[in-house]
Each structure stands twice: as structure tokens, then as C-alpha cells.
N, C-alpha and C positions, 0 to 999 in steps of 0.2 A: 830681871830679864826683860828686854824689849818683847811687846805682844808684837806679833806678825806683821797686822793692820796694822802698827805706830810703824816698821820697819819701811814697808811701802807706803808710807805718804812721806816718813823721810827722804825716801829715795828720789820720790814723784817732785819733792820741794826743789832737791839737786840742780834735779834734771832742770829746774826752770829758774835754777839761780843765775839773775842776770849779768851775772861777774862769769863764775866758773862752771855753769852750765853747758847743755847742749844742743848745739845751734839750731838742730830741727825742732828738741820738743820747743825750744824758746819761742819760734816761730811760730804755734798754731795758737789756733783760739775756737770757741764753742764753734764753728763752722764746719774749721777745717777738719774737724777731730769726731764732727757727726757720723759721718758714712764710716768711719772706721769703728764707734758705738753700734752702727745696725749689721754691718760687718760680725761682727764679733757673738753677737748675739745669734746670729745664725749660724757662727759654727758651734756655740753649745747645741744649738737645735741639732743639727749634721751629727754629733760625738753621740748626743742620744738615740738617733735613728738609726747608728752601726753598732751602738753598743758597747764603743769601745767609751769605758768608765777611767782610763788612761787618759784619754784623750780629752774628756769631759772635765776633767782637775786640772787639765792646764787653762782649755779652752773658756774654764770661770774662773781663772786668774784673768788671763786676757779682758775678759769684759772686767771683773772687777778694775784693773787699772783703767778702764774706760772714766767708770765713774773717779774712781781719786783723781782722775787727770784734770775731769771737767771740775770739779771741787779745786782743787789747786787754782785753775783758771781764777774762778769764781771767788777766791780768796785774796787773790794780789789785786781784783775788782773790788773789792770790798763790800762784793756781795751775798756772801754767804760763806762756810767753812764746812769740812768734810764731817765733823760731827751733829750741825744743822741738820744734814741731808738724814743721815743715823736716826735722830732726835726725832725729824720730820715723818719717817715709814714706822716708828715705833711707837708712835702716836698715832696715826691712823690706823694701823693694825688694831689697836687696842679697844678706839671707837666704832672699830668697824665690827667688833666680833664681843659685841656686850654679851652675849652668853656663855663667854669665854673668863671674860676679867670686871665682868658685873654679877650681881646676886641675878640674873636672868635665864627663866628657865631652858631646858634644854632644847633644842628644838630640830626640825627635819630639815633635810637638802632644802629643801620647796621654802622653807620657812626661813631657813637661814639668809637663801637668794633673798628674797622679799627686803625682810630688814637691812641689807647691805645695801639693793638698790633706794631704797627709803635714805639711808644715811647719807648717799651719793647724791641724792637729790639737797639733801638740805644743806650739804658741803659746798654745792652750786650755787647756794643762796648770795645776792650780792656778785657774783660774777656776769659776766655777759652772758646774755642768753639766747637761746639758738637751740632746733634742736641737732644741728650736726656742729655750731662754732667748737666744742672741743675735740672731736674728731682730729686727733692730730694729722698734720699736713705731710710728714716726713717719713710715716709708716708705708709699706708698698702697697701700691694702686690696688692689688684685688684686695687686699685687707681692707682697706680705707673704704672701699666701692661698697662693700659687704659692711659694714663699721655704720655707714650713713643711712644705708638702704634699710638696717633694724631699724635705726633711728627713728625716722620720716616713716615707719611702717609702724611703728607704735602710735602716730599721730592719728594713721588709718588711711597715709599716703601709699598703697601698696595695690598689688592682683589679688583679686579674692583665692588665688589656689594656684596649683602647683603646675594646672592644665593652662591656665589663662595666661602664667608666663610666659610658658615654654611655647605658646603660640606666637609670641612676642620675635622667638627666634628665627622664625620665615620672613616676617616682615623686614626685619635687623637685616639680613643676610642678603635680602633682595637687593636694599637700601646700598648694599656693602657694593653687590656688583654693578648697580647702576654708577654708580661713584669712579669704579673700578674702568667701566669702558669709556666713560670719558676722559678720562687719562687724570683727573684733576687731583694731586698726588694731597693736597691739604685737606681736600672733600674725602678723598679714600682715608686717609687718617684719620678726618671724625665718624665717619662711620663703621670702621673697625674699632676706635674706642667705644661706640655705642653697642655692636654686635658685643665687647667684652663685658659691660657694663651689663648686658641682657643676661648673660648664661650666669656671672655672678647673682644675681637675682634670680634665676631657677635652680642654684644650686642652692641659696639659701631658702628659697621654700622647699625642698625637696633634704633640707635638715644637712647639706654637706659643707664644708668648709671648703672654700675654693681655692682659697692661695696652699691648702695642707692638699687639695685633691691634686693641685699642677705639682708640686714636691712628689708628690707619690710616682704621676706618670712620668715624672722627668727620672727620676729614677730608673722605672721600669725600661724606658727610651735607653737611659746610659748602661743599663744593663745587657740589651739587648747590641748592641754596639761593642761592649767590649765581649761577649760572646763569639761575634761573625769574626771581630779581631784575631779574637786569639784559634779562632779554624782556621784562619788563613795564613796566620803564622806559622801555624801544624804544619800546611800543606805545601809551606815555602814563598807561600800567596802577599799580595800588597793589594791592601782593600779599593787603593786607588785605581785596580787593573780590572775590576769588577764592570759590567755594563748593567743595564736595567734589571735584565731578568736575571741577571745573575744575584743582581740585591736584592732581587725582591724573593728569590729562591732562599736563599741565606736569611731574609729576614724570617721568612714562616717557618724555616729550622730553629732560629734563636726562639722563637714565639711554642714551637712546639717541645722544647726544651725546657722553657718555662713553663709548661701546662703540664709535666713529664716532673719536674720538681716540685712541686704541690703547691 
């Protein structure tokens, strides 16, 4: 009996058989086929944030075919094969957890961190060095911001506290509207990327993950949104008929609604 995994990569092979394959997947290549890899990956994240465990077994088939696809890719290149990739995480697993699959004593969170980063350093050996060059380039901007700013903060590039930051945001903000009233639309873009770059940095002294804290208030935002909706479809109403005070009445009801459901 075919296993699963052999079923789709035969599939995945098909699909990019240059005779009788098909003409889209033939068409892509590691570029095209990224954003659909960070795509995908986020809706496993989405499937586990609603909980739906349905939706979470399809949505890691999806990414899995991410990787077969890029493997396949990578096969008719002659540069590597989908059980390389296999071979490759099941060996670093292995080195990276010697108290697991070595005679090495048992040890605590704290300890375990430690020897992982230890190993990570010495897997760097021989590669370019930098301390943000492996910082991938194609993760989203507040992860990457927060990603580099550990970095260069372990070097001792950093605010000494969580005050000296967050002071940093008057200054940012000022910078943001001086920019702002001279109309120069390039200058307001760098310094609204610099005001972003700032609170990422008070959010990681202050211990918060910031691409997971804007997920949360995007939420809360799409929650409250579809709240006023569905009142004003009760009422016969079209949200578009709404003026200021009328939204901003309807928002502190969705808001008090929220505080009302615990």
C-alpha cells in the first residue's frame, strides 16, 4: 500500500510533468510559490486561533504541499530531493536535543535553551557572519524588526529599560508629524516606518510579541465590526447610512458588549 507522503509527491511529480502536466503548477518556481508558503502558514496559525481542528488538517496539508512543491522544484534543478529536506530536520532535531538521543543528562527549560542556542552557534560556524545576516529577509516586517532588534541587543546595541524606549516614542511621533506637514510623502514613509520600528522595540522590552499583539487587536477590531453589522441588519440598517456619531455610538456599544462577554 502506498504511504500518504509517497501518494503526494507522486501527485506533486504530475502536476509538473512537462508533457502531461499542469500548465500553472509547470509555470512556478521558488519565487513564485513563496508568498503562497507564508500564506499558508498563516492560516494554520488562523485554524488554531478559532479552534477549529477541522480546519487545522486541511490547512497542514496545504502548507505541507508547500514544501513537496518546493522540493519537486528543487528536484528537476538537481538540487536537492524531498527526502534530503526529511533527512536534513531529522538530523538537526537530533543534534539539537542530545539530552534526548545522547547519554546526556536530563535537564531544565533554562538549560535546555542554553545548549540549543550553543549548538546554533556552532552550526553557524563557517557561514557568513553578521549578527542580524540570517535574519530572514521574507518573514513580515514586525517579526523581522523584533527578530534583529534581539539580535544587536544581545551585542549590548539596545535602551537600557523599558522607560528609555518608550521615551523614544515622543520623539518618533514628533519626527512622524514634522514629515507629515510638509507634505513630503517619501519623508512621511520613513518616519512612520521608524515610529513602527520604535513601539516594536517597546514591545519587546516590555516582554510582548508584536506581530502576535497586532493579530490579537486585528481581531478584536474585526470583531467589533462585525457586531455594529449584524445590529444594523437587525434594525433593517446599512452601516454605510451611519454618520460619525452614529459610529462612534455603535462602536462603544460593540466595545461594551465586549466587556459584557468577559
Amino acid at each position: 500500500m502506498t504511504a500518504p507522503i509517497d501518494r503526494l509527491i507522486t501527485i506533486m511529480a504530475q502536476l509538473r510533468d512537462p508533457k502531461d502536466g499542469c500548465a500553472w503548477d509547470l509555470a512556478q518556481d521558488f519565487a513564485s510559490i513563496a508568498p503562497y508558503t507564508v500564506e499558508e502558514a498563516y492560516e494554520v496559525a488562523d485554524a488554531i486561533e478559532r479552534g477549529n481542528f477541522d480546519d487545522l488538517c486541511e490547512e497542514l496539508g496545504d502548507l505541507l504541499l508547500q514544501v513537496v512543491f518546493h522540493a519537486q522544484i528543487a528536484q528537476e534543478q538537481g538540487l536537492f530531493v524531498f527526502d534530503d529536506v526529511v533527512e536534513a530536520i531529522c538530523t538537526k532535531l537530533v543534534r539539537r536535543h542530545p539530552h534526548i538521543f545522547s547519554d546526556g543528562p536530563a535537564r531544565t527549560p533554562e538549560e535546555i535553551k542554553k545548549v540549543w542556542d550553543e549548538i546554533k552557534l556552532e552550526e553557524k560556524a563557517g557561514k557568513p557572519q553578521g549578527l542580524i545576516e540570517d535574519v530572514p529577509v521574507g518573514v513580515p516586517s514586525l517579526i523581522r524588526a523584533q527578530k534583529m532588534q534581539k539580535r544587536v541587543a544581545k551585542a549590548g546595541l539596545d535602551w537600557p529599560d523599558l522607560a528609555a524606549a518608550s521615551e523614544k516614542i515622543a520623539e518618533e511621533v514628533a519626527e512622524f508629524a514634522e514629515a507629515a506637514k510638509k507634505g513630503d510623502k517619501a519623508a512621511v514613509a520613513g518616519e512612520f516606518g521608524d515610529l513602527l520600528f520604535t513601539l516594536v522595540n517597546v514591545a519587546r522590552h516590555a516582554g510582548i510579541d508584536a506581530d502576535e499583539a497586532l493579530r490579537a487587536t486585528n481581531a478584536k477590531f474585526a470583531a467589533r465590526v462585525r457586531h455594529i453589522e449584524a445590529d444594523a441588519r437587525a434594525q433593517g440598517r446599512a452601516v454605510e447610512t451611519f454618520d460619525e456619531a452614529e459610529w462612534d455610538a455603535r462602536w462603544e456599544a460593540a466595545k461594551a458588549s465586549e466587556r459584557a462577554a468577559g
